[in-house]
N, C-alpha and C positions, 0 to 999 in steps of 0.2 A: 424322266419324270412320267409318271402316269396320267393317263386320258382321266379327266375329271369325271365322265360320264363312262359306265361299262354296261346297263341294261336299261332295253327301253319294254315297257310294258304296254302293252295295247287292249282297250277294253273291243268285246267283239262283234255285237252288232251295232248295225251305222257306225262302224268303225272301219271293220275290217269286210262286212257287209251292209250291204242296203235291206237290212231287216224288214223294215216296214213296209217295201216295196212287195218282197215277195210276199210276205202275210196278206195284204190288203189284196194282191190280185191274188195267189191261192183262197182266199177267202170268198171271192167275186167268184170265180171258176167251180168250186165248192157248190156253190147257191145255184148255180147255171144247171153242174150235173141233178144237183139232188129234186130241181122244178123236175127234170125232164123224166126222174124217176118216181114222180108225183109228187112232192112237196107244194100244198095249198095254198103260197106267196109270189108274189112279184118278188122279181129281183132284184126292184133296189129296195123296198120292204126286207125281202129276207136277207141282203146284204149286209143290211143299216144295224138289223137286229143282232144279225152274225158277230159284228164290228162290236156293237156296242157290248156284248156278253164276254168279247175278249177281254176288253179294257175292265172291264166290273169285275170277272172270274179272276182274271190273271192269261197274260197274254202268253206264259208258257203252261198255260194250264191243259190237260189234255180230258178235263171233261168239262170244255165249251160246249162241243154239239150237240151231248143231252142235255146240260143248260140251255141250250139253244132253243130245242124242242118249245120247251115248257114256258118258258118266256114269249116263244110268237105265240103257244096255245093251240098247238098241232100234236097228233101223236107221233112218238119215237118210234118209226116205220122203219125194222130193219134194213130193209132195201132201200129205202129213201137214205137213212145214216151210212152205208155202206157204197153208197154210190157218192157221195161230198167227200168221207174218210178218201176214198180213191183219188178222187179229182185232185183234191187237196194234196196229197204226197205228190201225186203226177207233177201237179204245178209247179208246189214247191224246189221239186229237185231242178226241173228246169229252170227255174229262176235264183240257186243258191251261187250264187258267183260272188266272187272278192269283188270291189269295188275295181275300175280303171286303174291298173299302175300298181296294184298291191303288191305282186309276187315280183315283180323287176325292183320295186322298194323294198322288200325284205330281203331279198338277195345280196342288193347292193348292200345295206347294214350290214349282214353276215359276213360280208367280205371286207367292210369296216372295221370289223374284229368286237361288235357289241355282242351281247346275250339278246334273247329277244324270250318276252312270255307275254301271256293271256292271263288277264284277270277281270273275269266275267262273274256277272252274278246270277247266269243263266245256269239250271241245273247242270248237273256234270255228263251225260249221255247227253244230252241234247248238241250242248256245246261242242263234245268230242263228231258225234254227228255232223253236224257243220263245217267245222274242221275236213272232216273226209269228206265230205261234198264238195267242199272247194279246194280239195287236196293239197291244204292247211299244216298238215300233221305234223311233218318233219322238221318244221321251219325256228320250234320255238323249245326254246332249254324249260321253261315250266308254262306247267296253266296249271291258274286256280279259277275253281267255280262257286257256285255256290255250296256245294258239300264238302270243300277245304276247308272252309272260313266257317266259323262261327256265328257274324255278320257282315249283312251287305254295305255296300259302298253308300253312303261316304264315312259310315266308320273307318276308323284306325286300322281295324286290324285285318281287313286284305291287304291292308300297303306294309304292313308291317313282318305280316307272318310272308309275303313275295321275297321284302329285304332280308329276314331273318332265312330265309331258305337259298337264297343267292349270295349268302354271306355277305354284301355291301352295305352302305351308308346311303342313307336317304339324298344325299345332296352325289354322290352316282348314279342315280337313276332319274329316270323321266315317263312320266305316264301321257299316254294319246287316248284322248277319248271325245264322245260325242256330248255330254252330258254335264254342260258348265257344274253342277253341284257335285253332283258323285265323283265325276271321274278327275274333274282340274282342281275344283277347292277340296277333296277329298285328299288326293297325292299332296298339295301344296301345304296342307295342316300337320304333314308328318314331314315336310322339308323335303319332297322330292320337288322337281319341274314339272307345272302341268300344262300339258300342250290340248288345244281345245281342237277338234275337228269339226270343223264347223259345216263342211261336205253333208254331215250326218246330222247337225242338229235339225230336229223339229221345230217345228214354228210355235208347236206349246213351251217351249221349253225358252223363249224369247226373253219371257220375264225372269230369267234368272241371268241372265247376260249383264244386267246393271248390278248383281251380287256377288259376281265375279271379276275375277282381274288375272286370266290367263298369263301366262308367261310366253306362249306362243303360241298362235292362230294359221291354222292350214285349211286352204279351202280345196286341198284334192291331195292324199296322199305322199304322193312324189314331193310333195313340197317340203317332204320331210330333209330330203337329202341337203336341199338346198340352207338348211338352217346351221349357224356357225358351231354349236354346242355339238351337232353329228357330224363336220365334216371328215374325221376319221379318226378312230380310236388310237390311233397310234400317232396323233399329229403334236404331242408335247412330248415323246421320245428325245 
């Protein structure tokens, strides 16, 4: 008989990464280079303002730092925007790592005999990007991003158009994510398992944990292993 479960999907940051970790100190570091290249703010001034323009812009938005400008009320000083642009990538890449235990937990899955995919709502180069930063790439039979889908999660139809491209049933899959609404009651409204990473929740996102009723709670990756629905794909052979 067949393993009930054959793909686990994973949403990708504070999932598969600490997103916000790196954003928030590349974004700190950013502010640090661009004072020293004359930008006319303190640093937690210009941090705060850096911060706050992500979450208002769009946090994969890539014209924060001339929003940035305009909102502290500075002028966009090539040399000042070209010295943050720098820092920011420098940081970044130093700081793009899978979480503790990611890639010895994908491994062991794959040798499980599951599928493994990404289904982010983060643009499609950005995502791939990441991916190769944390030399991600080979590991997963799909990613969808946001330029697959038509819309973002927690609609239907990422969970759906994932299913319909791995040819299974909703009740063979299982999605991991950090975002009690999109990722666990999103997969769980089309009949997969939603596994909540709770490693990755934010503490804004608190208030949706009483609208939620995960099917399974992991507080560090690897704990995936340990759950009876993954213990091997081939275990009702």
């Amino acid at each position: 008989m067949e393993t009930r479960i054959k793909l686990i999907a994973f949403d990708l940051d504070n999932t598969l990464v600490d997103f916000i970790r790196f954003k928030t100190i590349s974004a700190y570091e950013a502010i640090s280079a661009m004072r020293d290249a004359g930008l006319p703010l303190t640093q937690q001034k210009g941090y705060e303002c850096l911060m706050k323009t992500y979450w208002d812009v769009g946090i994969e938005s890539d014209e924060v730092l001339e929003e940035f400008f305009s909102r502290a009320g500075v002028s966009n000083d090539p040399k000042v925007l070209a010295a943050g642009i720098r820092q920011y990538q420098k940081i970044r890449s130093a700081f793009m790592n899978p979480y503790p235990r990611t890639i010895p937990t994908l491994i062991e899955l794959i040798r499980r005999g599951f599928s493994l995919a990404i289904l982010s709502d983060a643009p499609r180069l950005k995502a791939w990007k990441r991916l190769a930063e944390m030399r991600l790439m080979d590991f997963f039979d799909y990613v969808f991003t946001q330029e697959e889908v038509s819309e973002a999660k927690p609609s239907a139809m990422p969970f759906l158009t994932l299913l319909r491209k791995a040819n299974i049933s909703p009740f063979q899959a299982v999605m991991v994510g950090d975002n009690p609404l999109k990722d666990v009651q999103g997969a769980q409204n089309v009949g997969m398992i939603g596994i909540l990473a709770q490693y990755g929740t934010e503490s804004k996102l608190d208030n949706q944990l009483d609208q939620v009723n995960p099917d399974y709670v992991i507080s560090a990756i690897d704990e995936l292993l340990e759950l009876d629905i993954l213990q091997s794909s081939s275990q009702d052979k």
